[in-house]
C-alpha positions as CSV (number, residue, x, y, z in Angstrom):
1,X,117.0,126.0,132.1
2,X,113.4,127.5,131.7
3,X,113.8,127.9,128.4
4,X,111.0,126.1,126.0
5,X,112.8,123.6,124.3
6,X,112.2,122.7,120.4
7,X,110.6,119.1,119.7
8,X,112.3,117.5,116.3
9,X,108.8,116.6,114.4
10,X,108.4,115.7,110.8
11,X,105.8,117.9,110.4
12,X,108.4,120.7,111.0
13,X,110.8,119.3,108.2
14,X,108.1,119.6,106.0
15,X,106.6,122.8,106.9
16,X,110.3,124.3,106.0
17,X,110.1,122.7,102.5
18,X,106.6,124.0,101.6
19,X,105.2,120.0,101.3
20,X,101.5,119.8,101.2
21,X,99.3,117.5,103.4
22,X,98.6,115.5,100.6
23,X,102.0,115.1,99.8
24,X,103.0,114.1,103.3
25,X,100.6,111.8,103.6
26,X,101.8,110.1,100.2
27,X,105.1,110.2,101.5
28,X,103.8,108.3,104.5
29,X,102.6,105.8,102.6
30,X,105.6,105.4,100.2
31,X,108.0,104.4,103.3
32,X,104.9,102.4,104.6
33,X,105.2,100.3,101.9
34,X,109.4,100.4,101.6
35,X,109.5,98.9,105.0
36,X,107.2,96.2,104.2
37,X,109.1,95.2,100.6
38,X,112.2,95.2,102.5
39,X,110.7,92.6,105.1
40,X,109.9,90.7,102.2
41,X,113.1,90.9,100.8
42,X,114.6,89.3,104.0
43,X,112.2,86.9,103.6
44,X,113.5,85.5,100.0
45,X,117.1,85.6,101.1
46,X,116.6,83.6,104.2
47,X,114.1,81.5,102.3
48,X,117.3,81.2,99.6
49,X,119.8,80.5,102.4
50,X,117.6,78.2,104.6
51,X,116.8,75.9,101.8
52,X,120.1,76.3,99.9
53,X,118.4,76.6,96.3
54,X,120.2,75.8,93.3
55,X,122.2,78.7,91.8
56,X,120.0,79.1,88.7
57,X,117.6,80.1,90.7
58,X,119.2,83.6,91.2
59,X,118.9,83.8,87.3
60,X,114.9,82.7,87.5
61,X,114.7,85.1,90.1
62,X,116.1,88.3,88.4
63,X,114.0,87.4,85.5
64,X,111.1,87.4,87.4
65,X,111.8,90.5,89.5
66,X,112.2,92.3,86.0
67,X,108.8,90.9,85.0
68,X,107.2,92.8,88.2
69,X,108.9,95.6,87.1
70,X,107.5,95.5,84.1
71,X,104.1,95.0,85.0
72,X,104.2,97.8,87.7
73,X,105.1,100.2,84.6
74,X,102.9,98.9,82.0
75,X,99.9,98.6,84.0
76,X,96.7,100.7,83.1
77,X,95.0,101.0,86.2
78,X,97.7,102.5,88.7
79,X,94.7,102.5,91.2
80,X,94.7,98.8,92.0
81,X,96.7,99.0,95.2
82,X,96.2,96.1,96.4
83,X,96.9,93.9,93.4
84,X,100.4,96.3,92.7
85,X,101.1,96.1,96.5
86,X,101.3,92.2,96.1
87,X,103.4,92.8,92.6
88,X,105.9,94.9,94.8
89,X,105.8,92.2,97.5
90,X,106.7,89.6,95.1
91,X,109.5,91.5,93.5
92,X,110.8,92.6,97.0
93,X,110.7,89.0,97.6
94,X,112.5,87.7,94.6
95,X,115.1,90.4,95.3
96,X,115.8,88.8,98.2
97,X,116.2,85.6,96.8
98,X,119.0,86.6,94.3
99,X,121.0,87.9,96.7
100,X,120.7,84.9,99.2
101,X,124.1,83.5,97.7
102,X,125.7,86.4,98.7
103,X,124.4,86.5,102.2
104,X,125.6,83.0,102.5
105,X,128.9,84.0,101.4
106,X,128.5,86.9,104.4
107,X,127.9,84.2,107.1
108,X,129.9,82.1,106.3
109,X,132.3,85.2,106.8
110,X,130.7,86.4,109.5
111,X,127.2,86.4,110.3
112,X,127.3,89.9,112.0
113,X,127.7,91.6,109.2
114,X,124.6,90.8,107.4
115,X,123.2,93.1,110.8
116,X,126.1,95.6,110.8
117,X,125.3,96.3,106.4
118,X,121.5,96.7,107.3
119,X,122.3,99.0,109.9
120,X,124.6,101.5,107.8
121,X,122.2,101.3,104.8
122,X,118.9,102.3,106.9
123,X,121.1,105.4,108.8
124,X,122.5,106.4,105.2
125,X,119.2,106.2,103.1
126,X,117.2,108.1,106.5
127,X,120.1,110.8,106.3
128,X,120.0,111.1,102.7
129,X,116.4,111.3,102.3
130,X,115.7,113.3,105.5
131,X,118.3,115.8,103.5
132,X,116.3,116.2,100.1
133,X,113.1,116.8,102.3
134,X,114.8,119.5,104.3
135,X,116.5,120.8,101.1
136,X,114.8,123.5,98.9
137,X,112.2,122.1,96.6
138,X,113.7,120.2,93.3
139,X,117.6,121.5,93.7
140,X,118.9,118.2,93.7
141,X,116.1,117.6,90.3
142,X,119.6,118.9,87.7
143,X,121.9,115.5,89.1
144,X,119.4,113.2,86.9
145,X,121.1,113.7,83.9
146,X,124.3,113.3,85.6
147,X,123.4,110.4,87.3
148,X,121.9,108.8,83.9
149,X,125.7,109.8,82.8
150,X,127.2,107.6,86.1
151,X,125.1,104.7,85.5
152,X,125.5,104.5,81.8
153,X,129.1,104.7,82.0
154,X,129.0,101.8,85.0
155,X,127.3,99.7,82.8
156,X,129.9,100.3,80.0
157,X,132.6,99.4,81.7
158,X,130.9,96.0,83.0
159,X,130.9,95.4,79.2
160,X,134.3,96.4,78.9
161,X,135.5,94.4,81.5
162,X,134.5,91.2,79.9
163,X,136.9,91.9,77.2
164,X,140.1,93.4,79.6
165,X,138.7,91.3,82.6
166,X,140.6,93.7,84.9
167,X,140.3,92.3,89.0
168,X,140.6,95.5,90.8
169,X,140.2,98.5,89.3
170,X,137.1,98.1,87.9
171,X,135.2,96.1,90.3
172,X,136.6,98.7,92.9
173,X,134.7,101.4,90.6
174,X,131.6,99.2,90.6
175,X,131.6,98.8,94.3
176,X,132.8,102.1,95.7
177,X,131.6,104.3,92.6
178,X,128.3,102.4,92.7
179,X,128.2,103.1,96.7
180,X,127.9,106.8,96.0
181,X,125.8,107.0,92.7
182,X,123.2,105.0,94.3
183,X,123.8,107.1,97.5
184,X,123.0,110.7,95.2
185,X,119.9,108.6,94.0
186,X,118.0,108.1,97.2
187,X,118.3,112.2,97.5
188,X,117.6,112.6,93.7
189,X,114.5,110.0,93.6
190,X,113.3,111.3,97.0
191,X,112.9,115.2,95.5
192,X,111.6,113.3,92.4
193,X,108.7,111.6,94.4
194,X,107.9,114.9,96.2
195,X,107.4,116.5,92.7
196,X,105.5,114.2,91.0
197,X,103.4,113.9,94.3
198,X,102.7,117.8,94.1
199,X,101.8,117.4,90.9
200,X,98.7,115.0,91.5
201,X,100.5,111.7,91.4
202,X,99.4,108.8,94.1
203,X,101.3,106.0,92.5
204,X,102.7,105.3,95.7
205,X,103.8,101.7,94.8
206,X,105.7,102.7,92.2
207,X,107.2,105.6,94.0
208,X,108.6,102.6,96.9
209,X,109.9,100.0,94.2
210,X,112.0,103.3,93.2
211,X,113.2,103.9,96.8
212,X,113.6,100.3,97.5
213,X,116.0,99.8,94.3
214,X,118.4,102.1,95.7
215,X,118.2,101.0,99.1
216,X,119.2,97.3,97.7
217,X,121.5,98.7,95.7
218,X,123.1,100.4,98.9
219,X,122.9,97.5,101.3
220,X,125.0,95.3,98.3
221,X,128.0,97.4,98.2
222,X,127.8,97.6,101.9
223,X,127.8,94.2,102.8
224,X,130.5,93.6,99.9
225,X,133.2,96.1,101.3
226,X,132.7,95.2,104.9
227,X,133.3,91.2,103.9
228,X,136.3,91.8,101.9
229,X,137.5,94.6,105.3
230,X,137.1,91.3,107.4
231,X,138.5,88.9,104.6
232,X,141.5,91.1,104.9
233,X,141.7,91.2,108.4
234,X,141.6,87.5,108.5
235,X,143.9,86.7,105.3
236,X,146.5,88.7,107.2
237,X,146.3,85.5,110.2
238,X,146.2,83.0,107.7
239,X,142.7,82.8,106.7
240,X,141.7,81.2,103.4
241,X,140.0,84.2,101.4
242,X,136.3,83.8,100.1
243,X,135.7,86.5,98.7
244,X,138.7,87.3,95.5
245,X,138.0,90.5,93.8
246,X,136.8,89.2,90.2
247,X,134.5,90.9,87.7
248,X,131.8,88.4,88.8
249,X,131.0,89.1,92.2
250,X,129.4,92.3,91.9
């Protein structure tokens, strides 16, 4: 009962992995700024859902978000916070936007699970990248190649499926198989970070577009699977279903 008990801290997570100030700090920042691109990204899908834009605004949308990507990479000065803070913000916020049909689709479902998807993506990209801090210094760096392999081959057989236009197997690999890959990212991209962070990098921007990809990524697949679990559940009652499995949707 007397016993001293042992406080979880952050700075004892990184003590274990050998992480420098510097790179702690830069870590700080990195999830400083994630949180804040992922507000903004809530604020372009209710912005998309509120005033119930036009579809081709989705394609604009992606467009544009691969323009801030773009300019992000090809940029000169990777000092300019401020101006590649707002570049983020934008992109976060155009993200949000070309998912808003998809969160309409969700409440029109059910509006709880827009909540219940958020929810499981922040505890799974927190335990996944609490796990490659905690994890000995770049032994998750070898899964980028295979990784590279995963998403290649994804984007293969969205090609192929265009031809064979299959409606469950290969959707079912893009959603579930796309739920893991991106998954093994956060952890890879995490390590990656720390790494280039040791090594003198402060690009901290760039570092929390990389994190936020995957945690959009994640959040997608999420929200997908647990609409089509409650689709099922009320298809079996007589429900109309919103939500067939096509090649489309995902």
């Amino acid at each position: 009962m007397n016993a001293p008990s042992k406080k979880f801290t952050m700075e004892a997570v990184f003590k274990a992995n050998n992480i420098s100030v510097n790179t702690q700090n830069h870590l700080s920042k990195v999830y400083l700024i994630l949180m804040w691109t992922t507000i903004m990204a809530a604020w372009g899908g209710a912005t998309q859902v509120y005033f119930a834009l036009p579809a081709p605004m989705g394609l604009g949308s992606f467009f544009m978000s691969l323009g801030c990507i773009l300019w992000l990479g090809c940029d000169p000065n990777k000092t300019a916070y401020a101006k590649r803070t707002a570049i983020l913000s934008f992109f976060g916020f155009m993200q949000g936007m070309g998912i808003g049909p998809l969160l309409q689709m969700a409440i029109d479902v059910d509006p709880s699970i827009i909540l219940t998807a958020l929810l499981a993506t922040v505890a799974i990209f927190a335990s996944f990248s609490l796990a490659a801090m905690i994890a000995k210094r770049r032994s998750f760096l070898y899964l980028g190649g295979i990784l590279s392999s995963c998403l290649f081959f994804m984007i293969l057989l969205s090609c192929m499926n265009y031809f064979v236009q299959s409606t469950v197997v290969i959707p079912a690999i893009h959603l579930y198989g796309g739920l893991l890959l991106f998954t093994v990212y956060v952890v890879y991209d995490t390590q990656l970070i720390i790494e280039a962070a040791e090594n003198g990098s402060e690009d901290y921007v760039w570092h929390a577009m990389e994190l936020f990809l995957d945690f959009i990524a994640i959040f997608i697949r999420i929200l997908i699977i647990l609409m089509r679990s409650k689709e099922g559940k009320g298809s079996s009652g007589g429900t109309r279903t919103l939500l067939p499995m096509t090649r489309d949707d995902l």
